[in-house]
DRENFI-737251 format. One line per 3 residues: number of its first residue (from 1); for each residue x negated, y, z negated of C-alpha. Coordinates in nm, 4 decimals, padded with zeros to 6 digits. Example, Ala and Ser with C-alpha at 12.3 -4.5 7.8 and 13.67 -1.06 7.14 Angstrom:
1	-01.2300,-00.4500,-00.7800; -01.3670,-00.1060,-00.7140
END
This chain:
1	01.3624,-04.8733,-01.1322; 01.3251,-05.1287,-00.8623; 01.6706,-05.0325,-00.7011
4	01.5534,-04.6707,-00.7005; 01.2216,-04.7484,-00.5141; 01.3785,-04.9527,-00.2607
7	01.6558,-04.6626,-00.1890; 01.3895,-04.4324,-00.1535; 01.1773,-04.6567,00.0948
10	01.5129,-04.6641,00.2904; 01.5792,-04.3360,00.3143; 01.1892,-04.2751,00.4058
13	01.2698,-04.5392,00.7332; 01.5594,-04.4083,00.8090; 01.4134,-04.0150,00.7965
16	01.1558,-04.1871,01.0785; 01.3687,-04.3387,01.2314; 01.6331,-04.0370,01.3446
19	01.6367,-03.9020,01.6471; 01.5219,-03.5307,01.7265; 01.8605,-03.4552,01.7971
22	01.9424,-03.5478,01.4383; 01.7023,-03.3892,01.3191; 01.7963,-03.0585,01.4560
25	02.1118,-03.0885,01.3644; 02.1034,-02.8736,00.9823; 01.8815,-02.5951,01.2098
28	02.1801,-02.6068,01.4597; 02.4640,-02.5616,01.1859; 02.2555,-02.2860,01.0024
31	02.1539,-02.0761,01.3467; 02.5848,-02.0910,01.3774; 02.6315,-02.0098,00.9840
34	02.3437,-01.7490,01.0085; 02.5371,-01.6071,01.2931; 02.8735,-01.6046,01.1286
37	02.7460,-01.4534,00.7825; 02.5847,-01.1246,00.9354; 02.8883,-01.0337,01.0979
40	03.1241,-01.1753,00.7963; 03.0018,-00.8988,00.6128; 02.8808,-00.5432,00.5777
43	02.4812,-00.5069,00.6459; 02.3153,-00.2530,00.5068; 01.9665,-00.1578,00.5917
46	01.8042,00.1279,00.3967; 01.6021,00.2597,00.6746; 01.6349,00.3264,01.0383
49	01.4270,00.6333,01.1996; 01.6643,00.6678,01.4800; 01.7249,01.0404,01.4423
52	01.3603,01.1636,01.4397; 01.3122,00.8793,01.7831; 01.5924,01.0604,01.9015
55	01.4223,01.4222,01.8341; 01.0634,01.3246,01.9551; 01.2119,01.2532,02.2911
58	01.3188,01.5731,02.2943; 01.6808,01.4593,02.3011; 01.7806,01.8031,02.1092
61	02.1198,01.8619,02.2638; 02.4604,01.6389,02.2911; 02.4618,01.5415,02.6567
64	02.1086,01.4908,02.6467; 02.1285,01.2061,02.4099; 02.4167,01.0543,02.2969
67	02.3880,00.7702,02.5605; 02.0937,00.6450,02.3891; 02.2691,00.5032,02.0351
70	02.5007,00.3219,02.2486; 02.2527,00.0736,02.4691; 01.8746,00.1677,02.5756
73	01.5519,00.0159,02.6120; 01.3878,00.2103,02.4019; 01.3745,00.2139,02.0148
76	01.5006,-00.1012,01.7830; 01.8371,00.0704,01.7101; 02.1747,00.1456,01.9013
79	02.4953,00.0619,01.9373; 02.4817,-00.3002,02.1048; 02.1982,-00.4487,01.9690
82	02.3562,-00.3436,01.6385; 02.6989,-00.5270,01.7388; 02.5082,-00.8330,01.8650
85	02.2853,-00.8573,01.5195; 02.5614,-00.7663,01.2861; 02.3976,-00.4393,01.1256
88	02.7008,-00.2141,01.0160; 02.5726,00.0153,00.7746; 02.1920,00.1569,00.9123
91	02.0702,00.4767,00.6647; 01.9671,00.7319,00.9065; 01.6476,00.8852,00.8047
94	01.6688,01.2557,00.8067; 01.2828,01.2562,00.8219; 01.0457,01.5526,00.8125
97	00.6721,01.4603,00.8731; 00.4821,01.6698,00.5833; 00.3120,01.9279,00.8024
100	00.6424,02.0775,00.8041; 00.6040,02.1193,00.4230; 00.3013,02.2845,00.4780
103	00.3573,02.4859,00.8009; 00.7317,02.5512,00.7534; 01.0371,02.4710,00.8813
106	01.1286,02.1415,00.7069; 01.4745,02.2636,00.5771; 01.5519,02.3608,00.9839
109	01.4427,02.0460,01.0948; 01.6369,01.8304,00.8601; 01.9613,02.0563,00.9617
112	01.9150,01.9576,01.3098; 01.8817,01.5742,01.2248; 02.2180,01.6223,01.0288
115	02.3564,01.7897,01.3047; 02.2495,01.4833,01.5958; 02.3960,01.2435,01.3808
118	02.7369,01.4061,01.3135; 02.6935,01.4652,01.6812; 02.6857,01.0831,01.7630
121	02.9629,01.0069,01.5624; 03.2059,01.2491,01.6747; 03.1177,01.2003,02.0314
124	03.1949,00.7982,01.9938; 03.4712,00.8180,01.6688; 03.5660,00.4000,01.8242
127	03.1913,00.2867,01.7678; 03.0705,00.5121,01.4704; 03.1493,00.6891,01.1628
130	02.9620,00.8826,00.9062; 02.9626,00.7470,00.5285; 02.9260,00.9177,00.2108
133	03.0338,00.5940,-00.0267; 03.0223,00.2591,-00.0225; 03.3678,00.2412,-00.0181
136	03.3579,00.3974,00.3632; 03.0963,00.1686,00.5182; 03.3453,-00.0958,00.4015
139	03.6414,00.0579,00.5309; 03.4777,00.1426,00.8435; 03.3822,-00.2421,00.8638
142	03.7367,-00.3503,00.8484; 03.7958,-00.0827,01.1194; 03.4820,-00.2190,01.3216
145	03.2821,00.0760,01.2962; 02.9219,00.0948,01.2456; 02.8569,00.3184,00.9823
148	02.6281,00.6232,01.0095; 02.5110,00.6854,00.6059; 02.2178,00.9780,00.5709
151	01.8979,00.9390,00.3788; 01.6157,01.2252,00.3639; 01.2792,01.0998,00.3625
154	01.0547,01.3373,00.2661; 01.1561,01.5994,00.0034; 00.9963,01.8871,00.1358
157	01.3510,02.0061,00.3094; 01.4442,02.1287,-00.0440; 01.1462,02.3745,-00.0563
160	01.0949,02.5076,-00.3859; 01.5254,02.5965,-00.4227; 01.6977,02.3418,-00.6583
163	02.0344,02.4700,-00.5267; 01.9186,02.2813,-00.1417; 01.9402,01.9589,-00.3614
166	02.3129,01.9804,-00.3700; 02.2835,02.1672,-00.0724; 02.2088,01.8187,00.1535
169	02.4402,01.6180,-00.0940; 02.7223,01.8524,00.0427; 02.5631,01.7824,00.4081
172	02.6388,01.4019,00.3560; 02.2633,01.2883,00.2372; 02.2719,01.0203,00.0085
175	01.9738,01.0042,-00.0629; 01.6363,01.1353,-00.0869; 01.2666,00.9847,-00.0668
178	01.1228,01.2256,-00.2942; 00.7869,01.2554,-00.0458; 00.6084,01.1296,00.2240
181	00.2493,01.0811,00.3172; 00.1346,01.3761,00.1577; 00.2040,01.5258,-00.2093
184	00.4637,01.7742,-00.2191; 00.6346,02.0157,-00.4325; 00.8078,01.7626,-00.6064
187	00.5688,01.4970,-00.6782; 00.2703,01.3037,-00.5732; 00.2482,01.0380,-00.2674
190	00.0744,00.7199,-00.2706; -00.1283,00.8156,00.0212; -00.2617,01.1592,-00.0811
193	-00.5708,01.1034,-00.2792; -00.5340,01.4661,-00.4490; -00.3093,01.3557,-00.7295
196	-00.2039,01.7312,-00.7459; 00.0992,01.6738,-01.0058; -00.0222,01.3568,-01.1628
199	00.2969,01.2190,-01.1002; 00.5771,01.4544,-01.0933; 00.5897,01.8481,-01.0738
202	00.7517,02.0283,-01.3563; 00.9797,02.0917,-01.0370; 01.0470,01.6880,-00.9659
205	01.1555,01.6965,-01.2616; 01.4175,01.9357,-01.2295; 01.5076,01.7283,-00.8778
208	01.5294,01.3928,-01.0483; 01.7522,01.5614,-01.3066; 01.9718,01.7385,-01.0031
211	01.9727,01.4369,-00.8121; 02.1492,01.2308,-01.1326; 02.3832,01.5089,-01.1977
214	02.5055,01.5067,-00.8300; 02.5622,01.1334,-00.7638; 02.2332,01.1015,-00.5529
217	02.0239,00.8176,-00.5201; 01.6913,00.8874,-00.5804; 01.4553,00.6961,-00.3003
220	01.0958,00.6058,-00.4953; 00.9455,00.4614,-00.1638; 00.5927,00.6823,-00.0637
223	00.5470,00.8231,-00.4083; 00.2349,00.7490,-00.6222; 00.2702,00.4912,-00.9029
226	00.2293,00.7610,-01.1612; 00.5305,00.8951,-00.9676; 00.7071,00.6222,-00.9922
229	00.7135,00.5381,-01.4084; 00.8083,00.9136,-01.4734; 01.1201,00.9019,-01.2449
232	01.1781,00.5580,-01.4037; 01.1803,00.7006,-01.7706; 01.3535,01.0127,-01.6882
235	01.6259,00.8817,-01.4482; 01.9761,00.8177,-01.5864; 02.0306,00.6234,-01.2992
238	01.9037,00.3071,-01.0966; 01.6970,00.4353,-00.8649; 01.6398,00.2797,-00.4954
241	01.2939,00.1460,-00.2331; 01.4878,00.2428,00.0688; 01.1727,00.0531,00.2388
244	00.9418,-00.1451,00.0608; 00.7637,-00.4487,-00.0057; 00.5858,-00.6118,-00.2414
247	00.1530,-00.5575,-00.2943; 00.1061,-00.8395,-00.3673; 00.0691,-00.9422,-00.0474
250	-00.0590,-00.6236,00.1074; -00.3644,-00.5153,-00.1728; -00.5044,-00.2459,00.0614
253	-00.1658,-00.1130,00.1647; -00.0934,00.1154,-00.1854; 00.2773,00.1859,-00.0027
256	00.4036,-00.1255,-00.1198; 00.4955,-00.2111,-00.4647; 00.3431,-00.3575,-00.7596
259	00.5218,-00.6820,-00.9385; 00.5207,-00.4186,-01.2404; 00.6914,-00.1625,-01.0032
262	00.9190,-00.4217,-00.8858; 01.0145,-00.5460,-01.2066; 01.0444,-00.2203,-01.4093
265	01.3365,-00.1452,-01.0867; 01.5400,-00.4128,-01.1904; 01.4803,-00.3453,-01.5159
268	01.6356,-00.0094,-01.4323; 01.9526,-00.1406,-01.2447; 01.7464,-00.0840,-00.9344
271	01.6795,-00.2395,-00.5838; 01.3730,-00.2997,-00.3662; 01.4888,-00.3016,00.0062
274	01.2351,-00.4867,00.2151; 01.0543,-00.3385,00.4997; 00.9902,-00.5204,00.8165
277	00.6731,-00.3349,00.9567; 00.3888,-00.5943,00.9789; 00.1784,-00.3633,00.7758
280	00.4044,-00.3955,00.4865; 00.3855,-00.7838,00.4823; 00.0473,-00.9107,00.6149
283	-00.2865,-00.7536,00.4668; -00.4490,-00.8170,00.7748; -00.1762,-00.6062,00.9476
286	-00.2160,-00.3299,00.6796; -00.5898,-00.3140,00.7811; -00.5219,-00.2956,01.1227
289	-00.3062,00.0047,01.0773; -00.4858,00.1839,00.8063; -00.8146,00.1698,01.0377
292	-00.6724,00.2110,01.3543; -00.8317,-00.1206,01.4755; -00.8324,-00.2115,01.8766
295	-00.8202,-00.5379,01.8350; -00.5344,-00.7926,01.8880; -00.2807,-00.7168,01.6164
298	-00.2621,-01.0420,01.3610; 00.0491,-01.2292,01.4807; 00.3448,-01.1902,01.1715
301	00.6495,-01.3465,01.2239; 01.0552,-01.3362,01.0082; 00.9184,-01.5384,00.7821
304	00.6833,-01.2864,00.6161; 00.9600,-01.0703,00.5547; 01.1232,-01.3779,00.3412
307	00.8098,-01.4615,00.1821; 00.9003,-01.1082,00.0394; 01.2593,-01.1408,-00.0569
310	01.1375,-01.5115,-00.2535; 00.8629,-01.3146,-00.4143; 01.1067,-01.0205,-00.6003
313	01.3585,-01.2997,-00.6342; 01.1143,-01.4871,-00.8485; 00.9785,-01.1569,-01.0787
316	01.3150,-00.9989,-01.0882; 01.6088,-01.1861,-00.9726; 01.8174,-01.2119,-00.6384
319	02.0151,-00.9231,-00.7722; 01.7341,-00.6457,-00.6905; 01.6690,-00.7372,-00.3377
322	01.8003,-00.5606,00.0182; 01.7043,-00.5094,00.3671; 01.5255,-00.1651,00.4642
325	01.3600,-00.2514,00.8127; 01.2008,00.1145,00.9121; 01.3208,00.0249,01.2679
328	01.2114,00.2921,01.5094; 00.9812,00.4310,01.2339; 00.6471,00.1257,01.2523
331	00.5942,00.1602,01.6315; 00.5269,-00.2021,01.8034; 00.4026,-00.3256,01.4436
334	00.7208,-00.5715,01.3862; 00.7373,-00.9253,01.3516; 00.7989,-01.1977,01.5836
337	01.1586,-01.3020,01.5849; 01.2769,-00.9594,01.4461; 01.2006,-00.7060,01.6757
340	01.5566,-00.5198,01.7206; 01.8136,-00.5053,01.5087; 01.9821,-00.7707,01.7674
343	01.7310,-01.0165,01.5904; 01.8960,-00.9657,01.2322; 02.0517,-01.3504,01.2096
346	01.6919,-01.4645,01.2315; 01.6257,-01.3528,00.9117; 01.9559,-01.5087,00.7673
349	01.8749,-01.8393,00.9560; 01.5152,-01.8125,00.7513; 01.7021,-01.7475,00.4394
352	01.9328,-02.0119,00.4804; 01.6822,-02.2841,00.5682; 01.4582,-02.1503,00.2238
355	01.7660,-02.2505,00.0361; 01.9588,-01.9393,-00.0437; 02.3370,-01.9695,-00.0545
358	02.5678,-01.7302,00.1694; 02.6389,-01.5421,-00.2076; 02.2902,-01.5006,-00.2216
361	02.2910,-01.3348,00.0943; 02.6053,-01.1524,00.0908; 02.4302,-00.9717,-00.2326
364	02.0983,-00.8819,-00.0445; 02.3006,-00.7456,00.2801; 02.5457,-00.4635,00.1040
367	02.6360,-00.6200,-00.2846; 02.3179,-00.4994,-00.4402; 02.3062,-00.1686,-00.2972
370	02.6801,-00.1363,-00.3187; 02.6232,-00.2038,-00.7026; 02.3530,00.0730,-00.7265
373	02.4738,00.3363,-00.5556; 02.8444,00.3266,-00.7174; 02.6470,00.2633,-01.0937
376	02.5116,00.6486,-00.9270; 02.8192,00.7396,-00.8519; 02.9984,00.6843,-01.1692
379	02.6765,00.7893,-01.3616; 02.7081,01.1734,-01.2023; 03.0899,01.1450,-01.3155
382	03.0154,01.0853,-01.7322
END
């Protein structure tokens, strides 16, 4: 016992005595490794609303915008900030706000969203590449192409027609967040107080069904907790939170999820993909947003977004965990040290120094989804 105390009184001098230089040195190597891994290997980030940026700045035909994906000041997404932070794989949100479910148009919209994106890609076939598998963001990887996957938030673009499910599947969506801010024909949202389905329409349920039979992941992100157990007991599939976090830390913020949520998505084969907007991670933040307060936003840096990822690791398991950022969808409510894509290997540097191995990693950056969406896949195929 005496030999053990006097090692450790050693290695307590020695700790003091090393210089800052030494000291830096296991930051130093994992800033490098962090570098290395998020370019080693595909990234996949559930949500990016690029194509709606894109449409708000009235960027509606080809030559109008297709410089912007490929270097701009504006927006958290395009081609070289993508390059420089290793993001290969960004789910394009085909989004359509919910007045458009009210006032019309929705299914038009989401066409013309489809249409920019294909537009991107075939205007710069040597950057990007639309995917429909998992198997093509992973060949377009090898071929150094940053794939261009399509994800519909906001069901409303399937109006009350189950044949526009398969519809958008044919299209190239992959998947769909079954509503937004506001209850829809489908189900109900966790920010509409109305509660008009108590969960899921008779409708939704035909969708959810649709959705499985097609190969479709279905997105439970925005819908109502009541929402949320139905599609979990009628889904054949694992289901998706293309961008999420956890309530815990956010009690006012009702967008987030529950540890029940979160486990009963695992439980289910699923995966929780963790948002980056401040108001997901901070409750402060939420409060801020949700009131509209003038004040100085609370400061929220990277590390709130793995305080997050250790959270669902610890009720559910590093298996259930992914990146869905909402870049160019939260406005200037992003953390410090991740404010552009570009900034991606400061999350894998905070990762790294909390002690998770590059396997960890690898899983939350394309293995867990991966694993999902071809469990889908092979689901729709039985």
């Amino acid at each position: 016992m005496k030999h053990y105390y006097q090692l450790f009184i050693l290695g307590l001098f020695l700790m003091s005595h090393l210089s800052p230089a030494q000291t830096a040195q296991p930051q130093t190597k994992n800033r490098r490794l962090a570098h290395k891994i998020a370019h080693r290997y595909p990234m996949v980030d559930g949500h990016v609303d690029l194509p709606y940026r894109l449409k708000s700045l009235n960027f509606r035909l080809q030559k109008e915008y297709l410089g912007i994906p490929i270097q701009s000041d504006k927006g958290e997404f395009d081609y070289v900030k993508a390059k420089k932070g290793g993001l290969s794989a960004p789910f394009m949100s085909i989004f359509v706000p919910s007045n458009y479910q009210r006032e019309g148009g929705a299914k038009e919209l989401a066409d013309s969203l489809i249409k920019m994106i294909e537009g991107i890609s075939q205007a710069h076939p040597d950057k990007f590449a639309l995917a429909k598998t998992p198997q093509d963001i992973a060949q377009n990887f090898r071929n150094g192409l940053i794939s261009l996957p399509l994800g519909m938030e906001n069901g409303a673009p399937i109006e009350d027609k189950l044949a526009n499910v398969s519809y958008f599947f044919n299209r190239g969506v992959r998947y769909i967040t079954l509503t937004h801010v506001e209850d829809n024909l489908i189900c109900d949202s966790s920010n509409d107080k109305k509660r008009t389905w108590g969960g899921l329409s008779a409708f939704g349920r035909e969708v959810v069904a649709e959705m499985n039979r097609l190969g479709m992941l279905i997105d439970i992100s925005h819908v109502s907790d009541e929402t949320f157990f139905q599609v979990m007991e009628l889904s054949k599939s694992p289901c998706i939170a293309s961008h999420s976090s956890c309530r815990t830390f956010t009690p006012d913020f009702p967008r987030n999820m529950s540890d029940a949520m979160i486990k009963k998505l695992a439980q289910k084969g699923g995966v929780i993909m963790i948002s980056f907007g401040n108001m997901f991670l901070d409750n402060a933040s939420a409060k801020h947003y949700l009131e509209q307060q003038k004040q100085a936003k609370p400061l929220v840096t990277v590390k709130a977004i793995a305080d997050h990822i250790d959270h669902v690791v610890k009720i559910a398991g590093v298996d259930y965990v992914g990146f869905g950022s909402d870049f160019d969808g939260v406005g200037d409510y992003l953390p410090e040290g991740i404010k552009t894509v570009a900034e991606y290997p400061n999350l894998i540097f905070e990762l790294l120094q909390r002690g998770y191995t590059e396997k960890d990693i690898a899983k939350m950056m394309y293995q867990n989804i991966f694993r999902v969406w071809n469990e889908v896949i092979a689901q729709a195929q039985k």
